[in-house]
PATOR-896089 format. One line per field, with one value per atom (N, C-alpha, C): residue number from 0; residue in three letters; atom name; x, y, z. Coordinates in steps of 0.2 Angstrom, whole numbers. Layout:
BEGIN
resi = (NUM, ...)
resn = (ala, ...)
name = (CA, ...)
px = (X, ...)
py = (Y, ...)
pz = (Z, ...)
END
This chain:
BEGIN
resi = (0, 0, 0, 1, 1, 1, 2, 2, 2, 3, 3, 3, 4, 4, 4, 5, 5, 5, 6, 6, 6, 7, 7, 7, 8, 8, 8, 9, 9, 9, 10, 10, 10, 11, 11, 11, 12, 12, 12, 13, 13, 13, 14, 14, 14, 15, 15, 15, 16, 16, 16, 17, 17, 17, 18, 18, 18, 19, 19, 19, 20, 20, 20, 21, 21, 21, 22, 22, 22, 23, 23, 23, 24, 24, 24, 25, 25, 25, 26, 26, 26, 27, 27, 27, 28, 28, 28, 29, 29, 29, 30, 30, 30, 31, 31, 31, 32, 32, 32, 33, 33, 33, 34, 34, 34, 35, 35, 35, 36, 36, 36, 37, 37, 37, 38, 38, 38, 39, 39, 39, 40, 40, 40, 41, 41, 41, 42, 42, 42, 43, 43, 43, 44, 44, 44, 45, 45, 45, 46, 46, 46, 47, 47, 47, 48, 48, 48, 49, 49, 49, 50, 50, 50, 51, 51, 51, 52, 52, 52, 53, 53, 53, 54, 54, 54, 55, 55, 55, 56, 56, 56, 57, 57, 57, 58, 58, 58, 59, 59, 59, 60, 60, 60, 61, 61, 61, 62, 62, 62, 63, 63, 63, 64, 64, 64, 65, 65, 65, 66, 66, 66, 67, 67, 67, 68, 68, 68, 69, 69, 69, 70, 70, 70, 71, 71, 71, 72, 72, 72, 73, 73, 73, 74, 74, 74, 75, 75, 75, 76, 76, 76, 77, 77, 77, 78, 78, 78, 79, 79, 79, 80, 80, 80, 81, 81, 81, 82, 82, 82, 83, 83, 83, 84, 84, 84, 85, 85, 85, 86, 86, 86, 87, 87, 87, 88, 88, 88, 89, 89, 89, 90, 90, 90, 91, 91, 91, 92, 92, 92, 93, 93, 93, 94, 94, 94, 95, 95, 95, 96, 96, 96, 97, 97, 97, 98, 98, 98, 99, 99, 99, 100, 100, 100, 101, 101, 101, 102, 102, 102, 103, 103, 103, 104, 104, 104, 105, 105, 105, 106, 106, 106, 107, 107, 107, 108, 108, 108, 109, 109, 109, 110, 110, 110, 111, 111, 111, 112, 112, 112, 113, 113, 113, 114, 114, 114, 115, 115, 115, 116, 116, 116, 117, 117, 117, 118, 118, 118, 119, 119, 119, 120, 120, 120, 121, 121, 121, 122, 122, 122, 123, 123, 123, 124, 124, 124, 125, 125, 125, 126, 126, 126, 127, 127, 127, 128, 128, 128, 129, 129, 129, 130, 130, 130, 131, 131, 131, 132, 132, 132, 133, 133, 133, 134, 134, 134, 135, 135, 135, 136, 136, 136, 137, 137, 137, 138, 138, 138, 139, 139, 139, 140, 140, 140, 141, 141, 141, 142, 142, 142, 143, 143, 143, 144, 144, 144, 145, 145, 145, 146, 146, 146, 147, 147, 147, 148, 148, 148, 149, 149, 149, 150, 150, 150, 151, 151, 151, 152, 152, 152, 153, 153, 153, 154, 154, 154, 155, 155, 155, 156, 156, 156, 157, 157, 157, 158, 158, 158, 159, 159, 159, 160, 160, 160, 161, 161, 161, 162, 162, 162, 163, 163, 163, 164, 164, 164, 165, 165, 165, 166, 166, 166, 167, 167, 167, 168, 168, 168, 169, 169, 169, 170, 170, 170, 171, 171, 171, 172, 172, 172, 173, 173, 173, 174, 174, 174, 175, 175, 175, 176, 176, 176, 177, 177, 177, 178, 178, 178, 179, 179, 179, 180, 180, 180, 181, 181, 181, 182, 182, 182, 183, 183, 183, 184, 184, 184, 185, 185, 185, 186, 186, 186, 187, 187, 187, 188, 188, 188, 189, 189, 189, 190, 190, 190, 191, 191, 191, 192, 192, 192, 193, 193, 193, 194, 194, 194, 195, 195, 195, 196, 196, 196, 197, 197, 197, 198, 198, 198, 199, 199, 199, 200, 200, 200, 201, 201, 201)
resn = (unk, unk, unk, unk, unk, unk, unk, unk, unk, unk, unk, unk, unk, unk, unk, unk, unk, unk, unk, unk, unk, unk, unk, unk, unk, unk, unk, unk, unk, unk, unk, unk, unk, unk, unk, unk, unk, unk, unk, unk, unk, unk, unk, unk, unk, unk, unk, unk, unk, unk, unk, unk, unk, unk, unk, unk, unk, unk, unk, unk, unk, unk, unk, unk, unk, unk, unk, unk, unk, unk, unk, unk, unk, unk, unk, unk, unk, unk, unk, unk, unk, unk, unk, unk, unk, unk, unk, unk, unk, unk, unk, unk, unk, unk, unk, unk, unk, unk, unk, unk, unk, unk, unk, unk, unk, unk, unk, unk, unk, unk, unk, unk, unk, unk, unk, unk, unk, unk, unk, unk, unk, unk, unk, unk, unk, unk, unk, unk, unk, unk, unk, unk, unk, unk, unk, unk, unk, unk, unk, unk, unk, unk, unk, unk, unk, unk, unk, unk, unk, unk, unk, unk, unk, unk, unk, unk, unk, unk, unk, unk, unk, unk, unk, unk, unk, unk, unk, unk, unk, unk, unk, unk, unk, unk, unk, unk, unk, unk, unk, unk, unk, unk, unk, unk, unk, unk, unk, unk, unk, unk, unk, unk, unk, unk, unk, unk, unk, unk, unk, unk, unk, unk, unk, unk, unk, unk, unk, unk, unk, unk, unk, unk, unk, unk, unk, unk, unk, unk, unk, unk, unk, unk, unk, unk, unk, unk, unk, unk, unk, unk, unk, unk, unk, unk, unk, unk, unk, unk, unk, unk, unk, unk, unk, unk, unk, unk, unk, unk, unk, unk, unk, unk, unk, unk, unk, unk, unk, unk, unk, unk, unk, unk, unk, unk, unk, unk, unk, unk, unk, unk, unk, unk, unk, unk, unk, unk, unk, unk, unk, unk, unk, unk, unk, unk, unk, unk, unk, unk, unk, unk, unk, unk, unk, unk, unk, unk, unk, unk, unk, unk, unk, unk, unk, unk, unk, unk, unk, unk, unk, unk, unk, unk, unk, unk, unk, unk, unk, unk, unk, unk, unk, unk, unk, unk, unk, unk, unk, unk, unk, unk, unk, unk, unk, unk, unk, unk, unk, unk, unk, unk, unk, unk, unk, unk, unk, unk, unk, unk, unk, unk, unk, unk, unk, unk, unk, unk, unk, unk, unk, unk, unk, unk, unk, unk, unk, unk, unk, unk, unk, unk, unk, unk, unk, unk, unk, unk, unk, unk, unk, unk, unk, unk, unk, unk, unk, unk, unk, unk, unk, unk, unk, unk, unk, unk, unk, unk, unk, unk, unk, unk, unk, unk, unk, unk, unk, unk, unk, unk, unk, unk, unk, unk, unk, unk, unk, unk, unk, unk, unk, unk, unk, unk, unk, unk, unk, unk, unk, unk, unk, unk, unk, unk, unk, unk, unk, unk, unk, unk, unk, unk, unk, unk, unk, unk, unk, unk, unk, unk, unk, unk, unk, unk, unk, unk, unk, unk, unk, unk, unk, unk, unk, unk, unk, unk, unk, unk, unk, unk, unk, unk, unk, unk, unk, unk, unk, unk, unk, unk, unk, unk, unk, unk, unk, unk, unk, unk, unk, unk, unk, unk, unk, unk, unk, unk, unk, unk, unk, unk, unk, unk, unk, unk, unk, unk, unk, unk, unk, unk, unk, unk, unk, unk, unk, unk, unk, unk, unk, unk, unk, unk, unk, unk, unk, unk, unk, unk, unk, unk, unk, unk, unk, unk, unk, unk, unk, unk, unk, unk, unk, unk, unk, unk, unk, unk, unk, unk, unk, unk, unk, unk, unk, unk, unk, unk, unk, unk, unk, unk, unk, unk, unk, unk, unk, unk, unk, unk, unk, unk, unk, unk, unk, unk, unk, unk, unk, unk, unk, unk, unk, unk, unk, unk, unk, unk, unk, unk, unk, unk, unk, unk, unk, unk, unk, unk, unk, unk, unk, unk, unk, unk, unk, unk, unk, unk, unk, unk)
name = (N, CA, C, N, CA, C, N, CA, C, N, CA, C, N, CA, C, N, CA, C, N, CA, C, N, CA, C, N, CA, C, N, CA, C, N, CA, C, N, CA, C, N, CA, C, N, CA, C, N, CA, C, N, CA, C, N, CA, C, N, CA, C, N, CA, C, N, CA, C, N, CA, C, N, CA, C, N, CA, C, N, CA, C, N, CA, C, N, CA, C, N, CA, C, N, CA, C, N, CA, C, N, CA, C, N, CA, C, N, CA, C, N, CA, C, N, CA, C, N, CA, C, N, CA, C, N, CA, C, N, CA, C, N, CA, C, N, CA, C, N, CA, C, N, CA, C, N, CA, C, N, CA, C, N, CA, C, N, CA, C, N, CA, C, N, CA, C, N, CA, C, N, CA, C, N, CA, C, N, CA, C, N, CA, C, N, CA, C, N, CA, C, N, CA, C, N, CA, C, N, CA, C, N, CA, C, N, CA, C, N, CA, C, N, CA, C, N, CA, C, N, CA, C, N, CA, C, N, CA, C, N, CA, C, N, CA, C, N, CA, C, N, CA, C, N, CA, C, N, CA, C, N, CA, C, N, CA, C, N, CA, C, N, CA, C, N, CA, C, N, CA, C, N, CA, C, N, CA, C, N, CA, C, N, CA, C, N, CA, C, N, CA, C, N, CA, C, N, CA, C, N, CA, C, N, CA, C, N, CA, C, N, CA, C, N, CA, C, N, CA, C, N, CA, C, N, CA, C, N, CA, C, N, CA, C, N, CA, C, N, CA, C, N, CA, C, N, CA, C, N, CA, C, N, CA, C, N, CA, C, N, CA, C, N, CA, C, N, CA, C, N, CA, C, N, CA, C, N, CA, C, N, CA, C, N, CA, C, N, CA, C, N, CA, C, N, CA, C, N, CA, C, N, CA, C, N, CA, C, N, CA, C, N, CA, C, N, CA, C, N, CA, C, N, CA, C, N, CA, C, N, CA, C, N, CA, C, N, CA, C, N, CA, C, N, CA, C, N, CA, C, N, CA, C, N, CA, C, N, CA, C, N, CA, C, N, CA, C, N, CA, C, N, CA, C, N, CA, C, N, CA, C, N, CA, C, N, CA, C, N, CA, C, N, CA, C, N, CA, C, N, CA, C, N, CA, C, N, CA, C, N, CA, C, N, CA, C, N, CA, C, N, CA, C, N, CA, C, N, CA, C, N, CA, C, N, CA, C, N, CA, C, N, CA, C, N, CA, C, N, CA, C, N, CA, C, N, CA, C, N, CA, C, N, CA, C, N, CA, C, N, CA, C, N, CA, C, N, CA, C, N, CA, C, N, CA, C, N, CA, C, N, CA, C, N, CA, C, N, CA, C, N, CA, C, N, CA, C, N, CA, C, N, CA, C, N, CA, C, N, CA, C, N, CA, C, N, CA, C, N, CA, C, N, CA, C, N, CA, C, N, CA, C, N, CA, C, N, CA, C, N, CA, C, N, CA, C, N, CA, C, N, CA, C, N, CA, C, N, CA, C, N, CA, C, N, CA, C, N, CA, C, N, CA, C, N, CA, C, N, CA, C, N, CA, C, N, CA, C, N, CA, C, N, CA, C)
px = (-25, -26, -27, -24, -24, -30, -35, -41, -42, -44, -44, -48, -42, -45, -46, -51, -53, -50, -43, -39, -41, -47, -48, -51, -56, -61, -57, -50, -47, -43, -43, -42, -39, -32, -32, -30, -35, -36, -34, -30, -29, -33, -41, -44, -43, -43, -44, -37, -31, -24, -26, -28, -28, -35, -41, -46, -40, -35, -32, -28, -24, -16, -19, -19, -21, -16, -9, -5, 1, 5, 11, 16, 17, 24, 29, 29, 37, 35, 33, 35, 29, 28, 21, 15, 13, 8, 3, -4, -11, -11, -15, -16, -23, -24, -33, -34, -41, -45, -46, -42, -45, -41, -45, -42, -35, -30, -26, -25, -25, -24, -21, -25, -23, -24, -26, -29, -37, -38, -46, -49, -48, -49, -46, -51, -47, -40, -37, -29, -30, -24, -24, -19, -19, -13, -11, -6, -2, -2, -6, -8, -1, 3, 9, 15, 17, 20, 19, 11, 10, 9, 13, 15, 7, 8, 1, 2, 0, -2, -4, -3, -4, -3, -9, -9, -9, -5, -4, -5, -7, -9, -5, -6, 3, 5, 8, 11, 12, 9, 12, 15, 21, 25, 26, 24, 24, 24, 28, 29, 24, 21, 20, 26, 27, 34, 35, 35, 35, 42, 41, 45, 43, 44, 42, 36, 31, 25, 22, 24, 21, 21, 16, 16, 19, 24, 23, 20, 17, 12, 14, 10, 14, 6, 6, 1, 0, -3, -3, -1, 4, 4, 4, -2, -3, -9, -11, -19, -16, -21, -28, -28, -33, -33, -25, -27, -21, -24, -18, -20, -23, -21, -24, -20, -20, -13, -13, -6, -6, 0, 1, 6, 12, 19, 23, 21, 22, 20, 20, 22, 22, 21, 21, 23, 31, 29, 38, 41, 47, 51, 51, 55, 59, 66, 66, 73, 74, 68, 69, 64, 68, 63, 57, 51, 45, 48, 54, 56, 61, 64, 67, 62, 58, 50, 51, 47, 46, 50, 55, 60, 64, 62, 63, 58, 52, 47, 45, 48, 49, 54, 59, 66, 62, 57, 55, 51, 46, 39, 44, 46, 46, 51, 58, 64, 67, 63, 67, 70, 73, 77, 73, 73, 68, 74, 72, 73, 68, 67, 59, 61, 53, 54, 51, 44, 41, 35, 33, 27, 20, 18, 12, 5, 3, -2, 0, -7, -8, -16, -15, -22, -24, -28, -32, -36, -33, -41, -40, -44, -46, -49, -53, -57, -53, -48, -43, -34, -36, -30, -23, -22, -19, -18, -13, -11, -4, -7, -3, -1, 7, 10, 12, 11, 14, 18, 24, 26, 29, 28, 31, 40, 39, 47, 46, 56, 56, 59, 58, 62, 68, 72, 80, 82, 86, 86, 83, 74, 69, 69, 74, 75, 70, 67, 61, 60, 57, 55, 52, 50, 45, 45, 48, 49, 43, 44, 42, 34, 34, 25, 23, 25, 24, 23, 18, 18, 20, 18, 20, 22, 26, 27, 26, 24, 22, 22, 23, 22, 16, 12, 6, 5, 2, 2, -7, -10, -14, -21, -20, -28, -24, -21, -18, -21, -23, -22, -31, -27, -36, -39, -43, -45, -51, -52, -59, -54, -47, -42, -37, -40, -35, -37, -32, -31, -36, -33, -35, -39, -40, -46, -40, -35, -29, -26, -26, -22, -26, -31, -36, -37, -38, -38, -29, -25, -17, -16, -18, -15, -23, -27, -35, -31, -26, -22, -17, -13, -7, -11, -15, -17, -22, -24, -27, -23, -14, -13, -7, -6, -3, -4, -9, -13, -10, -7, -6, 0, 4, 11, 13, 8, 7, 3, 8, 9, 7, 4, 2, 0, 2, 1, -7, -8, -16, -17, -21, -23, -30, -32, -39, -39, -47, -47, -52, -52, -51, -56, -60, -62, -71, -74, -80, -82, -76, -76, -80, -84, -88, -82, -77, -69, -68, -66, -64, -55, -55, -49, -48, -41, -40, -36)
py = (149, 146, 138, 134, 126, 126, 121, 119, 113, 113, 109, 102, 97, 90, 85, 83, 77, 71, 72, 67, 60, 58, 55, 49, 53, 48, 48, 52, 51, 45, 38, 32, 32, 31, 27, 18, 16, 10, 4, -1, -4, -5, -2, -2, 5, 9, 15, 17, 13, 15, 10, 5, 2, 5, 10, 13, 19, 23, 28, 26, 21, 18, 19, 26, 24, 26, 25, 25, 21, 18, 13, 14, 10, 13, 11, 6, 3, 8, 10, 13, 21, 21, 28, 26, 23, 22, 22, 22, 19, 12, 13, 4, 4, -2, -6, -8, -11, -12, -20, -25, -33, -40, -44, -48, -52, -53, -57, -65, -68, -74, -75, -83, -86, -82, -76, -72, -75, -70, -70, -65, -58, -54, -47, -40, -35, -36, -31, -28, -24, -15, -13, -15, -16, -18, -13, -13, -9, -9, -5, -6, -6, -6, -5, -12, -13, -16, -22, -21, -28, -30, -25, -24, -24, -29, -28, -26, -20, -19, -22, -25, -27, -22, -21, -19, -25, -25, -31, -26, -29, -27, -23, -19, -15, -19, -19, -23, -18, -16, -11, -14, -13, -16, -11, -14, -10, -14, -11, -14, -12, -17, -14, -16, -10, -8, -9, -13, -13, -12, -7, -8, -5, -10, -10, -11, -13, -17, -10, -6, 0, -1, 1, 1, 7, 8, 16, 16, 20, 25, 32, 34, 40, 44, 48, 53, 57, 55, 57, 63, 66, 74, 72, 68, 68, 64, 68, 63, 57, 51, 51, 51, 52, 53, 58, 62, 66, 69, 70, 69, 64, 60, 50, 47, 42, 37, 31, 32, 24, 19, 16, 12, 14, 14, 16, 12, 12, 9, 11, 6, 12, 8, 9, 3, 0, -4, -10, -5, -6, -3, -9, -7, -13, -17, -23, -26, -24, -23, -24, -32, -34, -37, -34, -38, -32, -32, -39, -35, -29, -30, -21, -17, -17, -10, -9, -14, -11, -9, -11, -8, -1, 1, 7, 12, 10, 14, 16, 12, 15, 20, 18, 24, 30, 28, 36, 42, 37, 39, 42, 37, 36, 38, 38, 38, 34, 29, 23, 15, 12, 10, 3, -4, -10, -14, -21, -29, -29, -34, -37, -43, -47, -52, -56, -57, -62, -59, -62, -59, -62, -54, -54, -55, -50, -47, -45, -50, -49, -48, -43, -40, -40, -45, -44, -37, -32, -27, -26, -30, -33, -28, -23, -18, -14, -11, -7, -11, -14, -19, -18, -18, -18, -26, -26, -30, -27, -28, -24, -33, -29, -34, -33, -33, -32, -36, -31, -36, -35, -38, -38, -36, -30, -29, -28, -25, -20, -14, -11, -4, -5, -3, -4, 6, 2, 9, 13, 12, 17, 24, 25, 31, 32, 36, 35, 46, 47, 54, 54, 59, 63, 64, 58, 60, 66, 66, 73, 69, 65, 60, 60, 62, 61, 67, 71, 76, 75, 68, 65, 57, 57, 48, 47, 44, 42, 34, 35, 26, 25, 19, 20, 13, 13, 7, 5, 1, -1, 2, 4, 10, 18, 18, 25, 26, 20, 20, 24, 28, 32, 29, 25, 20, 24, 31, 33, 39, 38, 42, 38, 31, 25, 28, 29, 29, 26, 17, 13, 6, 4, -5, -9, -10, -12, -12, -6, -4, -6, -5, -4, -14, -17, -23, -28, -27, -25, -27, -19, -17, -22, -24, -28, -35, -39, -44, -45, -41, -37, -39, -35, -35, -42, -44, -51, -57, -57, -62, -61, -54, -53, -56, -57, -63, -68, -71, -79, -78, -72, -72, -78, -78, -82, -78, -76, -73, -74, -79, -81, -75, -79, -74, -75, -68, -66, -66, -67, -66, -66, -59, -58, -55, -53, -50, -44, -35, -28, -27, -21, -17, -15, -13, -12, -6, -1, 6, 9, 17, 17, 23, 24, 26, 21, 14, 7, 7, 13, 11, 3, 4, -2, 1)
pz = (-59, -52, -54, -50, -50, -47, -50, -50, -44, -37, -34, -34, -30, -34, -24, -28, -21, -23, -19, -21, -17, -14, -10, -14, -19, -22, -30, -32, -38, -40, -37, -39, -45, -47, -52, -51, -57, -55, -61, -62, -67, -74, -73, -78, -82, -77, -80, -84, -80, -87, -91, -92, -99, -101, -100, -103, -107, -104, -105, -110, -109, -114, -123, -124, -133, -136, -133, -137, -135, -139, -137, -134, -125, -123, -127, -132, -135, -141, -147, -153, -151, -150, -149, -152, -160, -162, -157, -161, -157, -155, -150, -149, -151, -151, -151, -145, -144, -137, -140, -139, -142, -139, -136, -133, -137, -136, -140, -140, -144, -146, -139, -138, -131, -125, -124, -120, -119, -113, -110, -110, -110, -107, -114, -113, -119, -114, -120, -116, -121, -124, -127, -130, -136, -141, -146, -148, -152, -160, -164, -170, -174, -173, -176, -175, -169, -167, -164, -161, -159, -150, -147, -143, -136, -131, -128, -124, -119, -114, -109, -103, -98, -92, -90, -82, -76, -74, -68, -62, -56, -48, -47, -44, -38, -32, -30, -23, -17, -13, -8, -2, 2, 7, 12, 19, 22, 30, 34, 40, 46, 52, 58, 61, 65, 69, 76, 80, 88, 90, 96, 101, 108, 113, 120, 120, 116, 116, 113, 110, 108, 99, 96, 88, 85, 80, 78, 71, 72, 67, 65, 57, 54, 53, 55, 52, 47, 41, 34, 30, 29, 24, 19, 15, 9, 8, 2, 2, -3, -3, 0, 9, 14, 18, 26, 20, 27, 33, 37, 42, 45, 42, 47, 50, 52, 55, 51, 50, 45, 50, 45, 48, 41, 43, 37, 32, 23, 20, 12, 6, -1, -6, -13, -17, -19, -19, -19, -26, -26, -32, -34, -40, -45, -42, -45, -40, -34, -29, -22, -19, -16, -13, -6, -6, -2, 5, 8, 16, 15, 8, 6, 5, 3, 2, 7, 12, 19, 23, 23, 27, 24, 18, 14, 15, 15, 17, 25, 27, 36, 36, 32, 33, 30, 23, 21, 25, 27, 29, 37, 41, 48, 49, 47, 48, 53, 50, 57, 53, 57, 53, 59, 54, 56, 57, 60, 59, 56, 50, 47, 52, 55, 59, 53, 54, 50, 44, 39, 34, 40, 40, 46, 42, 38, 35, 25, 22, 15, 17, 10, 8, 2, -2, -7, -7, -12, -14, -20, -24, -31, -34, -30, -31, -34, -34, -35, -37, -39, -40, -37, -31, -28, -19, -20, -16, -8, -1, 4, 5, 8, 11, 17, 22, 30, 32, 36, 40, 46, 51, 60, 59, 61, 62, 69, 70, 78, 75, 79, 79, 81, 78, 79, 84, 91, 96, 97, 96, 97, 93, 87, 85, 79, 77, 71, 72, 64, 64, 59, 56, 51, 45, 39, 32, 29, 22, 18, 19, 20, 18, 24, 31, 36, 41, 44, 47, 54, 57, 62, 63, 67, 69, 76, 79, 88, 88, 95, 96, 101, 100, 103, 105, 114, 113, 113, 114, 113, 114, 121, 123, 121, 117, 113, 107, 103, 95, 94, 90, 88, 83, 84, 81, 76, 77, 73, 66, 67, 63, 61, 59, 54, 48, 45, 37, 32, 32, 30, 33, 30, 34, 36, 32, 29, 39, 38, 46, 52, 52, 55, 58, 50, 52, 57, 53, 54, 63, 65, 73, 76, 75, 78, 79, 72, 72, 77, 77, 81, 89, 91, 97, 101, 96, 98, 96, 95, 95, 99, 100, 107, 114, 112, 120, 122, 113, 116, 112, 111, 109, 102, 101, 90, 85, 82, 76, 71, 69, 60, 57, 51, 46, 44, 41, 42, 34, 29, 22, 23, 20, 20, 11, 9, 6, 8, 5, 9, 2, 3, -4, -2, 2, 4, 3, 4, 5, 0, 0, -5, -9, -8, -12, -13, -12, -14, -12, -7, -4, 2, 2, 6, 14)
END
């Protein structure tokens, strides 16, 4: 029997794959644990080849979606946090650019298909070495459903949003922007930095 895991508080976090990395992605050898020349900081290094391991931040891209002054949200079938409401959203691939992420990850998550309008929301969480990027799209013909990662997708407008069953701060802060600059129909972009949680989710 598979041993049950609290995927909630199971983080992996940029320290902890460079605590892990003891062996080299280019030739296999060991690494060592030692700051390299002109460096600041350890890195794991490759006793063989030389080879340094860097972990750089992830990037997540992810769109809020309006149409008819409604937001759509997905409801989580996967941890961390399922069963929550998020906003569509993932980590960026390679050789895409992030208004292609988001706009890929509404197709996965949501099955809806966007215009990106403008970059609405960044989020520093240094805590977990990750970085969200948000952006203001529309729904293109109101049509959206229920990727593998999605249990549900609904549109919500304002006195709808279940504000005690947001996923993440991330979103939570997001639709709070969304809705207070709705007032005066000006969008600027919002940069904050996120990471409080005692998971150190964002």
């Amino acid at each position: 029997m598979m041993p049950k895991f609290n995927f909630s508080v199971m983080l992996i976090t940029p320290l902890s794959l460079t605590m892990n990395m003891n062996f080299c992605v280019i030739c296999g050898h060991k690494t060592t644990e030692k700051i390299p020349l002109g460096d600041h900081q350890l890195r794991r290094v490759c006793t063989d080849c030389g080879n340094i391991h860097y972990i750089n931040p992830k990037v997540i891209c992810g769109a809020l979606v309006i149409w008819e002054n409604k937001v759509l949200m997905c409801r989580r079938a996967i941890e961390p946090r399922y069963g929550l409401w998020t906003l569509p959203a993932g980590y960026m691939e390679l050789f895409e650019t992030m208004e292609q992420g988001a706009a890929r990850e509404t197709r996965e998550e949501a099955e809806a298909e966007v215009e990106i309008e403008q970059l609405y929301c960044m989020y520093n969480i240094p805590r977990i070495g990750q970085i969200y990027v948000l952006f203001k799209a529309n729904l293109v013909d109101g049509q959206f459903g229920s990727g593998e990662e999605t249990i549900e997708s609904r549109l919500f407008s304002e006195d709808e949003i279940p504000w005690s069953e947001l996923a993440f701060p991330s979103v939570e802060r997001t639709l709070r922007h969304y809705f207070e600059d709705r007032k005066t129909n000006q969008f600027d972009m919002h940069l904050e930095t996120l990471g409080s949680r005692l998971d150190h989710t964002g």
